[in-house]
NUBAMI-979060 format. One record per residue (C-alpha): residue number from 1; residue in three letters; x, y, z. Coordinates in steps of 0.02 Angstrom, whole numbers. Each point is the difference from the previous one (the first is absolute). Layout:
<pts>
  num  residuo       u       v       w
  NUM      ALA       X       Y       Z
...
</pts>
This chain:
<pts>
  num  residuo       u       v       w
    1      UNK   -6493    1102  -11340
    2      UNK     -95      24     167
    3      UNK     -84    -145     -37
    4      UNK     149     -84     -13
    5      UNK      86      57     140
    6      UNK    -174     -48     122
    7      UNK      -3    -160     -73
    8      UNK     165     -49      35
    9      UNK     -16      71     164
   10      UNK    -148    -104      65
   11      UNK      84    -140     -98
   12      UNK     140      38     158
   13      UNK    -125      15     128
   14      UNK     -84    -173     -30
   15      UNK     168     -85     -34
   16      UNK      61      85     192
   17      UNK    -145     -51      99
   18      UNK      38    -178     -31
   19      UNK     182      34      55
   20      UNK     -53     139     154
   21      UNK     -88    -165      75
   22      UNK     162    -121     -26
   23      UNK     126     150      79
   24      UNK    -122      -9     153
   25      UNK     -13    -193       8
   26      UNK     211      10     -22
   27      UNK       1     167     143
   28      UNK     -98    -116     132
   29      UNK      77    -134     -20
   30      UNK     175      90      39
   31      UNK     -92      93     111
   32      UNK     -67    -162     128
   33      UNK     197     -61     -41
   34      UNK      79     152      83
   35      UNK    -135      13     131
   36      UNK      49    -211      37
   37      UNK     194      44       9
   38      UNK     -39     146     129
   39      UNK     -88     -99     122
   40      UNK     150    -139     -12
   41      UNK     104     131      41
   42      UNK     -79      66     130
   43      UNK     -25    -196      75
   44      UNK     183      16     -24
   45      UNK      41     148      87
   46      UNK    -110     -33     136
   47      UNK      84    -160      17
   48      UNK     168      72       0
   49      UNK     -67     134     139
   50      UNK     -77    -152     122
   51      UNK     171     -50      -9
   52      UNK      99     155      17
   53      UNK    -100      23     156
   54      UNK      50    -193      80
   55      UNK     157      49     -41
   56      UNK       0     165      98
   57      UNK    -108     -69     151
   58      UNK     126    -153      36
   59      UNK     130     116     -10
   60      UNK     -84     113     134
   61      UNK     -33    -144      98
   62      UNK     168     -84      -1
   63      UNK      77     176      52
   64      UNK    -152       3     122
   65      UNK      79    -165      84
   66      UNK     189      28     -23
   67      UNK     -32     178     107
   68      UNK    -110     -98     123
   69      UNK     163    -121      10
   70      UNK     111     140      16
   71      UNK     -80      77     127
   72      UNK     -25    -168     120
   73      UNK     178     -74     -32
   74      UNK      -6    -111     166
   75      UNK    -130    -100     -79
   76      UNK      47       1    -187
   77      UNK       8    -182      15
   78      UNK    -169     -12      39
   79      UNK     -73      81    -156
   80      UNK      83    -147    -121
   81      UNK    -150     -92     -98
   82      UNK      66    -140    -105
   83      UNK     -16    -195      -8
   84      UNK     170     -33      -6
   85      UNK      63     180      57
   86      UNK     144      20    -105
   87      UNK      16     125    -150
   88      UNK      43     -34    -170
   89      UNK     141      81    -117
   90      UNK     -46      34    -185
   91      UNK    -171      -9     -79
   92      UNK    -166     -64      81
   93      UNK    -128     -85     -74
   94      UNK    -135      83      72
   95      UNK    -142    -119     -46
   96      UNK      80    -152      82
   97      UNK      56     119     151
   98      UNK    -183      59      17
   99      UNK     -56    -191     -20
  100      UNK     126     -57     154
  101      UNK     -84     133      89
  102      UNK    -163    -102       3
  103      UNK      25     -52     183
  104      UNK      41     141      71
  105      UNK    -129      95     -72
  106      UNK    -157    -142      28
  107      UNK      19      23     167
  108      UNK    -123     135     110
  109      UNK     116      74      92
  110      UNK     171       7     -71
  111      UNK      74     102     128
  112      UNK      11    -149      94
  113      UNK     124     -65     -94
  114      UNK     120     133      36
  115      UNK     126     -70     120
  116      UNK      59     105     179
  117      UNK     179     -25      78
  118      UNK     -76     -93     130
  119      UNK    -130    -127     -45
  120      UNK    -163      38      61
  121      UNK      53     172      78
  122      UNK      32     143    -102
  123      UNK      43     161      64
  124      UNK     -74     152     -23
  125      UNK     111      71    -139
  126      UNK     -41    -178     -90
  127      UNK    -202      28      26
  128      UNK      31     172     -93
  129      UNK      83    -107    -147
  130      UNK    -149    -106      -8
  131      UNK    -126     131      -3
  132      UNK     128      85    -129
  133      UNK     -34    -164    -107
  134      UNK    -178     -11      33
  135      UNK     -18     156     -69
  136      UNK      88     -29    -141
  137      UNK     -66    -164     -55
  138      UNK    -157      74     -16
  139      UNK      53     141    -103
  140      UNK      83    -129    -101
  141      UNK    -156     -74     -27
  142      UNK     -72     131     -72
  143      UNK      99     -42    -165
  144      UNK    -117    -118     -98
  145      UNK      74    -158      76
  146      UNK     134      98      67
  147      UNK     129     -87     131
  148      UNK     170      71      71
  149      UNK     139     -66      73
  150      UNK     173      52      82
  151      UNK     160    -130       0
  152      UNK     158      15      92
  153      UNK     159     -62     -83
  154      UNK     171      54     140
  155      UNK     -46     182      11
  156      UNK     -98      33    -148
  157      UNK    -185      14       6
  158      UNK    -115     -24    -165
  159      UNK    -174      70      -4
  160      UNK    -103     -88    -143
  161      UNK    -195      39     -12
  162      UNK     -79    -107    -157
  163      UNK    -193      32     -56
  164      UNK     -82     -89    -170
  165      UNK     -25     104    -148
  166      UNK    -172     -10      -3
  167      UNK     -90      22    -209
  168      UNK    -157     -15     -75
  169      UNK      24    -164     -44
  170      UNK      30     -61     209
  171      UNK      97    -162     -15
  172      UNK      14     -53     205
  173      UNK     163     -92      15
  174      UNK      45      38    -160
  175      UNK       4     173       5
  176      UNK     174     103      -5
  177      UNK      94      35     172
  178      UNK      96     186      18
  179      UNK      90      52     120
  180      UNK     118     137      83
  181      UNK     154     -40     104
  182      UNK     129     105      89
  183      UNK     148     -50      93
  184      UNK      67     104     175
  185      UNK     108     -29     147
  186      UNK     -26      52     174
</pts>
């Protein structure tokens, strides 16, 4: 009976190390699977951070300029940057708004687009405004692609900074356009 019971037991052992090898082959395999959906995720959650962050950042900044605006009143004129300086009502499409923004923003020195009360002499409060813009363009820029804005419509002002959601997969023009925008009066 001991016989027996050895016998059938190395009988078991040769029949499981054919099957111990398959179970591993079958464990790695759903091993390298999890291991593939952890780094998407993480892709994905770092994507969702880079953008969390944009998000946050414009927001800074357009609070950054509204202050600046609130503190310099007299020349709140001065700080509108817009091709055809009027606001819009309702939804934006960001990506043409960012692509109207071409000339503007293929200029050097865009601050010299900013208009003063009187042409060609601005006042002191209105040289504050520009350096107030300066400033904040280049902030701006430190989006990837980023580029800002601010709009009058009667007394309303509308701050709207835009940057590209740069990927992996970079696709220039094509590439998706976010943005923030926040409405104020003075």
């Amino acid at each position: 009976m001991e016989k027996r019971k050895n016998k059938l037991v190395g009988t078991l052992c040769t029949h499981q190390k054919g099957m111990t090898l398959l179970e591993i082959v079958i464990s790695m395999l759903i091993v390298a699977l999890g291991l593939a959906m952890s780094v998407s995720m993480i892709q994905t959650a770092n994507r969702f951070g880079d953008t969390a962050e944009f998000t946050a950042f414009a927001q800074q900044k357009s609070q950054q300029i509204i202050d600046a605006m609130r503190a310099n009143n007299i020349a709140r004129d001065t700080y509108l940057l817009d091709w055809e300086n009027t606001a819009t009502q309702g939804n934006i499409d960001y990506k043409q708004l960012y692509n109207n923004l071409n000339a503007i923003y293929n200029v050097t020195d865009i601050t010299g687009r900013l208009r003063c009360k009187n042409s060609g002499r601005c006042t002191e409060s209105e040289n504050i405004a520009k350096q107030d813009m300066k400033v904040w363009i280049e902030e701006i820029r430190s989006l990837p692609g980023g580029r800002g804005i601010i709009r009058q419509r009667d007394n309303q002002y509308e701050v709207v900074v835009m940057w590209r959601h740069v990927s992996e997969t970079d696709r220039g023009e094509d590439t998706p356009v976010q943005g923030t925008r926040v409405w104020f009066t003075l």
